[in-house]
N, CA, C and O of each residue as an XYZ file, in Angstrom:
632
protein
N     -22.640     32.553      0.159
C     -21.520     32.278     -0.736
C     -20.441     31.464     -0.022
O     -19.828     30.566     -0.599
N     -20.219     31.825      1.317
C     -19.043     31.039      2.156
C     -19.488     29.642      2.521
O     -18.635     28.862      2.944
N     -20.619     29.292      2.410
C     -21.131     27.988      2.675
C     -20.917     27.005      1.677
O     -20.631     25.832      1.916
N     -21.121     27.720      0.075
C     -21.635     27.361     -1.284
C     -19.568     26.631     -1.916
O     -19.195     25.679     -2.601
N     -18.891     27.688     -1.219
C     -17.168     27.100     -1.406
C     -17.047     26.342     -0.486
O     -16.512     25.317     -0.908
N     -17.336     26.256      0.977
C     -16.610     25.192      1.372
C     -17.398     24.258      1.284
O     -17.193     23.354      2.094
N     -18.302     24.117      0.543
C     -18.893     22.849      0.435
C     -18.736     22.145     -1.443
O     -18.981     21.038     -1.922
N     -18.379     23.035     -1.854
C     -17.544     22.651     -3.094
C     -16.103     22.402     -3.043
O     -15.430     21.782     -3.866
N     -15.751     22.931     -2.038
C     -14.185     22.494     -1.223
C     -14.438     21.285     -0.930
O     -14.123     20.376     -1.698
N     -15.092     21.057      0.311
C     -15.158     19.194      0.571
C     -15.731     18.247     -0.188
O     -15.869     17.141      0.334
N     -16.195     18.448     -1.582
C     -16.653     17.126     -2.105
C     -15.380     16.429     -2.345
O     -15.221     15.398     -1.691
N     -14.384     16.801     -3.199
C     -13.350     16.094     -3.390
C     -12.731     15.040     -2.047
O     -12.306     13.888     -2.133
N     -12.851     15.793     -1.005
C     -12.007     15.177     -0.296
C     -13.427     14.170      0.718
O     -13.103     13.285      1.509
N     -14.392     14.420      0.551
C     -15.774     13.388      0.849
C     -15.495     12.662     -0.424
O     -15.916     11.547     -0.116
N     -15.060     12.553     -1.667
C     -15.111     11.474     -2.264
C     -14.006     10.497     -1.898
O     -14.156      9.277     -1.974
N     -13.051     11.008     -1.555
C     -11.909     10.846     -1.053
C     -11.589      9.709      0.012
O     -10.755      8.807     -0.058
N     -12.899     10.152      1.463
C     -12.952      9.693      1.948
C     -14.184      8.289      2.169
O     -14.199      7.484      3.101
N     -15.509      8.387      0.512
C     -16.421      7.868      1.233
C     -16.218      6.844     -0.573
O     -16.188      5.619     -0.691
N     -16.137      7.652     -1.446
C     -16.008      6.769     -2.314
C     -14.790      6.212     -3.303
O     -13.688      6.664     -2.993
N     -14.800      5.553     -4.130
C     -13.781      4.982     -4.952
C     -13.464      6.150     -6.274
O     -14.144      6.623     -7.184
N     -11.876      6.314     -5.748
C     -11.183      7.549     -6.005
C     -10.061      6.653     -7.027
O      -9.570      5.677     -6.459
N      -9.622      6.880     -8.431
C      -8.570      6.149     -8.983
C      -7.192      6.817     -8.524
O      -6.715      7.907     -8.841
N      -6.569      5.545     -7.446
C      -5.402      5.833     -6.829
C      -4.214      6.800     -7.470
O      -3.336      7.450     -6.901
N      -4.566      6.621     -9.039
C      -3.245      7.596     -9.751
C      -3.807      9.171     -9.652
O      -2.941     10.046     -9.684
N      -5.042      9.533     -9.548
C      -5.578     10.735     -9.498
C      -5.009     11.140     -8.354
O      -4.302     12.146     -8.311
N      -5.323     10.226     -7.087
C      -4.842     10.830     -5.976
C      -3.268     11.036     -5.719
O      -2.752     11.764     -4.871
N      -2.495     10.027     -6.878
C      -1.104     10.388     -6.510
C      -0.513     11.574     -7.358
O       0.422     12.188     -6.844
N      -0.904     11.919     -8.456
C      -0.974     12.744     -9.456
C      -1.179     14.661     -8.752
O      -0.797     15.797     -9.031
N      -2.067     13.911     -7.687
C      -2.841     15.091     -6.509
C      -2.504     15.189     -5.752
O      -3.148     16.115     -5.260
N      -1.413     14.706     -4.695
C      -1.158     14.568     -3.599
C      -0.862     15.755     -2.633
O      -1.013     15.526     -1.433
N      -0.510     16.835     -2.968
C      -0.385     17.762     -2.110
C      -1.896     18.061     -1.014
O      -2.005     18.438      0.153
N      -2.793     17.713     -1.973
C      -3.913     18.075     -1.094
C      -4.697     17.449     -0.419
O      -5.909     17.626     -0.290
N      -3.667     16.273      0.292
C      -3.898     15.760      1.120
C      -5.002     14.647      0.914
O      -5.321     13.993      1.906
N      -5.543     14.412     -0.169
C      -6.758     13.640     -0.084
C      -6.033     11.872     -0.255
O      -6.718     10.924     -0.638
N      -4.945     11.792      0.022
C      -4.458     10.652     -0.911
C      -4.595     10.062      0.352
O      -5.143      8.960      0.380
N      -4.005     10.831      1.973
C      -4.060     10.396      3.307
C      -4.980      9.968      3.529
O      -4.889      8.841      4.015
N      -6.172     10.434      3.375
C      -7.463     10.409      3.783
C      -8.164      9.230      3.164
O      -9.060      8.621      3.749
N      -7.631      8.861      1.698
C      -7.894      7.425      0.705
C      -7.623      6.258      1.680
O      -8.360      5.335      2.026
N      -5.658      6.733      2.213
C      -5.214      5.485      2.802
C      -5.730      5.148      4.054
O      -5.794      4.015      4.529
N      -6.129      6.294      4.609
C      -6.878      5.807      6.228
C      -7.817      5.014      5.994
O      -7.976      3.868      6.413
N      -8.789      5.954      4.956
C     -10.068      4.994      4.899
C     -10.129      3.286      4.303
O     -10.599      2.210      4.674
N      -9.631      3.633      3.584
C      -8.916      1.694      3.107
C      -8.584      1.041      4.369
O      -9.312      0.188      4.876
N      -7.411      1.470      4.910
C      -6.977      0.576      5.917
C      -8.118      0.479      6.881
O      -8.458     -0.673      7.151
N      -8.892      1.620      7.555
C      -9.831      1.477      8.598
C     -10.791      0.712      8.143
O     -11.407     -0.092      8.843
N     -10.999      0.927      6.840
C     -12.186     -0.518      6.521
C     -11.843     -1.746      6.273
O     -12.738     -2.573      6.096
N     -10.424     -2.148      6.204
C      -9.980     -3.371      6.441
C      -9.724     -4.054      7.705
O      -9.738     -5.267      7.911
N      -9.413     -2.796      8.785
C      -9.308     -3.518      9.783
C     -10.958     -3.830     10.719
O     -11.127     -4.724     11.548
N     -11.925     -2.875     10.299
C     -13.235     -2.685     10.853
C     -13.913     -4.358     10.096
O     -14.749     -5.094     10.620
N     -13.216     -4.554      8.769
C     -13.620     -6.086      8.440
C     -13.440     -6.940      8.860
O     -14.222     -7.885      8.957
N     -11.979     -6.846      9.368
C     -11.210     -8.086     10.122
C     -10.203     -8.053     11.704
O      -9.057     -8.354     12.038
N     -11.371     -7.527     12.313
C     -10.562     -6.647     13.824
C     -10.102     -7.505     14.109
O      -9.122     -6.945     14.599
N      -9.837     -8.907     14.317
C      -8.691    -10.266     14.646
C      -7.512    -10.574     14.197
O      -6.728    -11.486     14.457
N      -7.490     -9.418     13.270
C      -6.005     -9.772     12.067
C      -5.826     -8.483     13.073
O      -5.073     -9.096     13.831
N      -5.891     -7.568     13.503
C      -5.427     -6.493     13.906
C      -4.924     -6.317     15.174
O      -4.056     -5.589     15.654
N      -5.892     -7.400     15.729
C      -5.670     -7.395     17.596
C      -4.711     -8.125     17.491
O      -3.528     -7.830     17.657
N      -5.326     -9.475     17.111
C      -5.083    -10.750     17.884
C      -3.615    -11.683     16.871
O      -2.877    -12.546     17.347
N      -3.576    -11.063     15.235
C      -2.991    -11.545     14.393
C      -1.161    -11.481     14.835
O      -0.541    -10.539     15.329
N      -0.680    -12.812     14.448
C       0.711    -13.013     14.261
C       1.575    -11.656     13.417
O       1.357    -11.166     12.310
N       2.631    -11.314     14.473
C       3.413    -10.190     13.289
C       4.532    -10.997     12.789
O       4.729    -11.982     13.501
N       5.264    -10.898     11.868
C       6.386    -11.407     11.253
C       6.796    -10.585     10.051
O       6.392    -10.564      8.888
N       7.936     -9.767     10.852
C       8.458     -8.915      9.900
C       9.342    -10.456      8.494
O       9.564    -11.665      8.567
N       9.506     -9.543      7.615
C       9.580    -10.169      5.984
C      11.078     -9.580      5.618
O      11.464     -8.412      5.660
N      11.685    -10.597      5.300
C      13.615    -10.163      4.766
C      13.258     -9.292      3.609
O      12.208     -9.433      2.981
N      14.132     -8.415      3.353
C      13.827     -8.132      2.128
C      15.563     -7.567      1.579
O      16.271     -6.778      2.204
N      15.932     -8.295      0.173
C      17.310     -8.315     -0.103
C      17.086     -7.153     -1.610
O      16.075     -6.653     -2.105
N      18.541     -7.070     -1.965
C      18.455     -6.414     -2.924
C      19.655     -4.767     -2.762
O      20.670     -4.569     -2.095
N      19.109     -4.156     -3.439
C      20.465     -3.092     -3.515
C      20.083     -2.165     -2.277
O      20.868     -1.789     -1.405
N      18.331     -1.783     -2.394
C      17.875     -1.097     -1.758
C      17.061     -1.763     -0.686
O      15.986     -1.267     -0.350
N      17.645     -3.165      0.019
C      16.546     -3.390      0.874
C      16.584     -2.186      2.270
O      15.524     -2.124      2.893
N      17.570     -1.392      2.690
C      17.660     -1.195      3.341
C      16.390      0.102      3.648
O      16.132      0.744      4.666
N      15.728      0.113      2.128
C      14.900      1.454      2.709
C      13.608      0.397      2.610
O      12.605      1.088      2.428
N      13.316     -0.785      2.654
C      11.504     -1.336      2.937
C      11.818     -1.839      3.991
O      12.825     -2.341      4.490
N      10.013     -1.475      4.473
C       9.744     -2.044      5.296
C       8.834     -2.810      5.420
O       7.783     -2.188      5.572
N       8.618     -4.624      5.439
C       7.898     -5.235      4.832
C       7.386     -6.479      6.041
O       8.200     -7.295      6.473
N       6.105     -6.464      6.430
C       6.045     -7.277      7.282
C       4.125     -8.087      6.940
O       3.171     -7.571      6.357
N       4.234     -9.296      7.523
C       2.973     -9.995      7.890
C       2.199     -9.609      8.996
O       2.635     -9.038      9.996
N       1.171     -9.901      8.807
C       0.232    -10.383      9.775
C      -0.864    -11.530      9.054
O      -1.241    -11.610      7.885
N      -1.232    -12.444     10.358
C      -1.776    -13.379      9.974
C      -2.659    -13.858     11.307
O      -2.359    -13.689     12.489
N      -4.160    -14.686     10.599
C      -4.617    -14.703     12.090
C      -5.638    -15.781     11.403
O      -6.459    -15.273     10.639
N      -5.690    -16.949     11.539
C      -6.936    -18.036     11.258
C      -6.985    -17.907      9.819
O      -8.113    -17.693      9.374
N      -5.850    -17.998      8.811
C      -5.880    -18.537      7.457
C      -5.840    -16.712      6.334
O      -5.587    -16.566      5.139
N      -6.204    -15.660      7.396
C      -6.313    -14.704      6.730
C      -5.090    -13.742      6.808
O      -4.793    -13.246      7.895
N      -4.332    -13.449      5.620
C      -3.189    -12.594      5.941
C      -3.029    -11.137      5.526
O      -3.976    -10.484      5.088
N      -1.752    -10.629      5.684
C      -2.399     -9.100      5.699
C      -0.693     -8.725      5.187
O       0.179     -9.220      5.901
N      -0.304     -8.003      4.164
C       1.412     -8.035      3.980
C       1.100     -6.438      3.638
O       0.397     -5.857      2.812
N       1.925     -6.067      4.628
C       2.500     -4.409      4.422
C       3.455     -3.879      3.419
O       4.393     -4.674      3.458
N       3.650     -3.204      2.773
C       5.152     -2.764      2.269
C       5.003     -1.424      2.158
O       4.013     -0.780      1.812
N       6.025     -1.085      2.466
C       6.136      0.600      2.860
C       8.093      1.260      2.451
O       9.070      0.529      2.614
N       8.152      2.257      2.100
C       9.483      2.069      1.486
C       9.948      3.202      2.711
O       8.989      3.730      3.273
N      11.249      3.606      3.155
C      11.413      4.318      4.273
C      13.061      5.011      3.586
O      13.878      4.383      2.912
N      13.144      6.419      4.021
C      14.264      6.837      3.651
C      14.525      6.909      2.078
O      15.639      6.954      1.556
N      13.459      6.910      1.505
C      13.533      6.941     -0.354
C      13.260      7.766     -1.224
O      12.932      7.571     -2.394
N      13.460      9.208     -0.366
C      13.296     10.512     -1.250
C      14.435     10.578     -2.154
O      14.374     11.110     -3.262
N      15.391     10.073     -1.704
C      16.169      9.820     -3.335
C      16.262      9.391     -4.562
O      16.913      9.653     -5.573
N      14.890      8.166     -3.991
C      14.876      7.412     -5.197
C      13.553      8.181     -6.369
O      13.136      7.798     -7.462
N      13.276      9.147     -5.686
C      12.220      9.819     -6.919
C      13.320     10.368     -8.078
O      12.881     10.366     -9.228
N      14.350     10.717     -7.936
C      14.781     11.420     -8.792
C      14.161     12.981     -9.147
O      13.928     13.896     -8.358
N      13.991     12.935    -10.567
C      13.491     14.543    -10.312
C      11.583     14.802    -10.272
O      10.969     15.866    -10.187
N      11.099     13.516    -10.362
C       9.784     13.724     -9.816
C       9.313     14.254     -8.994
O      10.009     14.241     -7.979
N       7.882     15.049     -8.855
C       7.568     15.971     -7.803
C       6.576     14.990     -7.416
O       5.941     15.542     -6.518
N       6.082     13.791     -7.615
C       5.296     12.795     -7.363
C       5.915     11.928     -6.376
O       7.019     11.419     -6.566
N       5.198     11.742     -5.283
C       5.805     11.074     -4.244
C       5.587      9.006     -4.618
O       5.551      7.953     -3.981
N       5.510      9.438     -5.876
C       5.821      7.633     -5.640
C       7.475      6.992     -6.546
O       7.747      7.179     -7.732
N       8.170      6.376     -5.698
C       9.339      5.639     -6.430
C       8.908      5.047     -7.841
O       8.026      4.190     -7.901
N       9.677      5.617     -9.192
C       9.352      4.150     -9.841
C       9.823      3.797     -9.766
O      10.877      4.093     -9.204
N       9.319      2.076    -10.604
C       9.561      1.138    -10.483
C      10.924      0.590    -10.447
O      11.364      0.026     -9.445
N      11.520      0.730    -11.405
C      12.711      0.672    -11.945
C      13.417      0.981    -11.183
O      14.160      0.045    -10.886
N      13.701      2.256    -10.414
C      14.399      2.843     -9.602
C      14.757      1.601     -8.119
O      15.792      1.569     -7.453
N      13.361      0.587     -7.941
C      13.770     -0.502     -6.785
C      14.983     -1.211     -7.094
O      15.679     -1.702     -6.205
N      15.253     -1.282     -8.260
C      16.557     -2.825     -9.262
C      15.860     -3.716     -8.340
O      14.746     -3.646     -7.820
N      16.773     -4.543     -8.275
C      16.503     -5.866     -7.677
C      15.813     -5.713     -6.056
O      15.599     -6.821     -5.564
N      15.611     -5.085     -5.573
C      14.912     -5.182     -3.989
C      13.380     -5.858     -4.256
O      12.457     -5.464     -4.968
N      13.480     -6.788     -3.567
C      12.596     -8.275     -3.100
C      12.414     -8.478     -2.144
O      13.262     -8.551     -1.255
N      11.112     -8.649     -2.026
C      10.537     -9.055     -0.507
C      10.675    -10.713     -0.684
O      10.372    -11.263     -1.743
N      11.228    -11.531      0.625
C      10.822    -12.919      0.721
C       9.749    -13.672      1.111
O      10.269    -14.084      2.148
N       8.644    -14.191      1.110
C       7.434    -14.331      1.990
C       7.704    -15.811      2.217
O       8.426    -16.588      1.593
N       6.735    -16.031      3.543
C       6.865    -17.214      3.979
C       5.651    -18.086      2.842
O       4.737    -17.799      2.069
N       6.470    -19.446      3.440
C       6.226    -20.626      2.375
C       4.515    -20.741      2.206
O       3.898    -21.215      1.252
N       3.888    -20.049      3.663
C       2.394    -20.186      3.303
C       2.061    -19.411      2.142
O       1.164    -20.014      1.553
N       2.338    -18.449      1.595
C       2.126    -17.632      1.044
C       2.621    -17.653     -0.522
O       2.169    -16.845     -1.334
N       3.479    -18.536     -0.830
C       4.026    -19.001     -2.217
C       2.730    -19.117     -2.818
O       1.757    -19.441     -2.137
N       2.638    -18.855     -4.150
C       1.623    -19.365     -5.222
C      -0.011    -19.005     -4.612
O      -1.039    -19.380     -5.176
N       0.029    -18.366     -3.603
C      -1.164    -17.076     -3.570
C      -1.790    -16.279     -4.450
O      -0.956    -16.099     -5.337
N      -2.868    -15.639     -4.751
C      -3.010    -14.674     -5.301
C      -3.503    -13.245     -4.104
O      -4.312    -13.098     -3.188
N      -2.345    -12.327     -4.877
C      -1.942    -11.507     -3.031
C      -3.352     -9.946     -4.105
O      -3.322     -9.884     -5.334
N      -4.021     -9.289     -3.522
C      -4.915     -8.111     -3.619
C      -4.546     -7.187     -3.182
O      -4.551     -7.302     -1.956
N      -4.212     -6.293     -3.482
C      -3.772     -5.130     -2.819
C      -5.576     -4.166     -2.616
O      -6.556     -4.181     -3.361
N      -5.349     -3.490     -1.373
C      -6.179     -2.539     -0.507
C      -6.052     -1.715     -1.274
O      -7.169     -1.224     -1.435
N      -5.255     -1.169     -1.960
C      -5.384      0.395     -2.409
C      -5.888      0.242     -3.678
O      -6.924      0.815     -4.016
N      -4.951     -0.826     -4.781
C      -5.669     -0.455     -6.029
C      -6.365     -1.579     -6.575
O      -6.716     -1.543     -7.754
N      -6.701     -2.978     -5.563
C      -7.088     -3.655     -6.168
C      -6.588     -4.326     -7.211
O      -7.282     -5.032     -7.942
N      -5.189     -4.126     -7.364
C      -4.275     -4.807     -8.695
C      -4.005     -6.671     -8.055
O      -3.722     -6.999     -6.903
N      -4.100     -7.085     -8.600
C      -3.378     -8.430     -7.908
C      -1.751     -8.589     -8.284
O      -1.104     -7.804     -8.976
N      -1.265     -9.813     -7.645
C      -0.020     -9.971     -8.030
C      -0.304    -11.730     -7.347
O      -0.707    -12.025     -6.222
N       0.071    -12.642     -8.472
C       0.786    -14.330     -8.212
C       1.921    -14.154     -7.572
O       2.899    -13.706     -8.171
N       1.989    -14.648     -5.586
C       3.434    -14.876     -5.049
C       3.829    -16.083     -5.047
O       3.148    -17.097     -4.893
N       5.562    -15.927     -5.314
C       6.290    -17.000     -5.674
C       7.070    -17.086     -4.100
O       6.611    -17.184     -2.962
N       7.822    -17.037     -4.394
C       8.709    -17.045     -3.294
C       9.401    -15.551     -2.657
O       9.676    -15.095     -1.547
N       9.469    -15.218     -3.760
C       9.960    -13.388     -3.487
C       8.781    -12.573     -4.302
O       7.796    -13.008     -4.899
N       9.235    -11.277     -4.109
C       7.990    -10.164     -5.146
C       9.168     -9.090     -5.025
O      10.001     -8.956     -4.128
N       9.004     -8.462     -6.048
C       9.950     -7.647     -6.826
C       9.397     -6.398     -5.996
O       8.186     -6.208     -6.107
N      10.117     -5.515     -5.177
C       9.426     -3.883     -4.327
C       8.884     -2.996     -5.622
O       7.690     -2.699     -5.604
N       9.611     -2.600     -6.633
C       9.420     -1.876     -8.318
C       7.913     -2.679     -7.968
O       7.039     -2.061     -7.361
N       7.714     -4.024     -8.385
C       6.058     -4.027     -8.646
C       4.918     -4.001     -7.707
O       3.720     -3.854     -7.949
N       5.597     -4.192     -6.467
C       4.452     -4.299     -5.129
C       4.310     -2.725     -4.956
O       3.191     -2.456     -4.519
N       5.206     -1.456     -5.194
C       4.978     -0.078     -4.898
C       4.472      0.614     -6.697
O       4.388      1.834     -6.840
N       4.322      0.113     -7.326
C       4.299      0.313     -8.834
C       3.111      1.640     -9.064
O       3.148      2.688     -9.709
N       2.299      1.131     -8.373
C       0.953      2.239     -8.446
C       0.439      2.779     -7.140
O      -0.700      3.234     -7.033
N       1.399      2.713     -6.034
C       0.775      3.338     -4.803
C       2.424      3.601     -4.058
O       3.422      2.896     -4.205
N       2.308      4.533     -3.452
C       3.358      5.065     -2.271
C       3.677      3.158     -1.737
O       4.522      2.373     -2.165
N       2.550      2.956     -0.627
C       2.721      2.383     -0.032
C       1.798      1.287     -0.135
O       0.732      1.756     -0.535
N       1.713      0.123      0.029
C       0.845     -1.345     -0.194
C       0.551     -2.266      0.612
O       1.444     -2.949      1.113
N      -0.890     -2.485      0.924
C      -0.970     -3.296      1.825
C      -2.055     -4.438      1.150
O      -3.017     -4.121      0.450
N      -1.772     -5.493      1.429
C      -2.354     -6.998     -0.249
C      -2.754     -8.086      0.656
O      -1.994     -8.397      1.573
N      -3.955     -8.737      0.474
C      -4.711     -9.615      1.500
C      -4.521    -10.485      0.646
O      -4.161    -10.400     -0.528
N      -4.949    -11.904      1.705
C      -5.121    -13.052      1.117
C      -5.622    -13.853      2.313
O      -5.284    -13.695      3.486
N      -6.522    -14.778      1.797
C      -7.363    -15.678      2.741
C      -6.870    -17.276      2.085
O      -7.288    -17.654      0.991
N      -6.174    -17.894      2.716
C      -5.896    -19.227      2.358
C      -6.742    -20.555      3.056
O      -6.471    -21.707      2.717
């Protein structure tokens, strides 16, 4: 019987870790940890794709203006045409309001904008976690780059 639960215990979090989990389930879920285990595995298979963006790639942290720039943290990497843009929000347990869901909405960013460099204008940027795209202009609105995930990390090969 003790074998038969913890092995009905770990499927969730083996799906978690091996297959494609819809990111709102896991944020919806988050206490139980499987959402960590989503983001490791994403990122570790992005960098296990592209270990040169990781070693060897250019960093260049990214301005970011607005009411609330002071809580992102938004930076590049780039390495032989392939880029890699972080955004991560820091100090923003306020901005949930009375949600028990650890993601900001949208709305709650107002105006906070990331600036990206000029390579990167008129891209089409992919995000790692949910696979959503987003067309970059010159700035990107934080409300839509964090819209469906805590935190975002969006490739592009130019």
């Amino acid at each position: 019987l003790g074998r038969d639960m913890l092995a009905a215990g770990a499927a969730p979090r083996l799906a978690a870790m091996e297959g494609e989990v819809a990111p709102a389930n896991l944020i919806e879920q988050w206490r139980n940890g499987y959402i960590k285990q989503y983001l490791i595995r994403k990122t570790l298979g992005l960098r296990s794709a592209n270990p040169a963006l990781f070693s060897r790639g250019n960093y260049q942290p990214l301005p970011v203006d607005g009411v609330h720039a002071e809580r992102v943290i938004a930076f590049t990497r780039q390495h032989e045409g392939y880029w890699l843009i972080a955004v991560m929000p820091r100090l923003a347990a306020n901005l949930l309001g009375e949600s028990d869901i650890p993601l900001v909405p949208p709305a709650h960013w107002e105006d906070t904008r990331i600036a990206l460099p000029s390579a990167l204008r008129n891209q089409r940027l992919v995000s790692v976690f949910s696979n959503r795209t987003h067309q970059a202009g010159a700035e990107l609105a934080v409300g839509d780059l964090l819209a469906n995930f805590p935190v975002n990390l969006f490739c592009v090969s130019i």
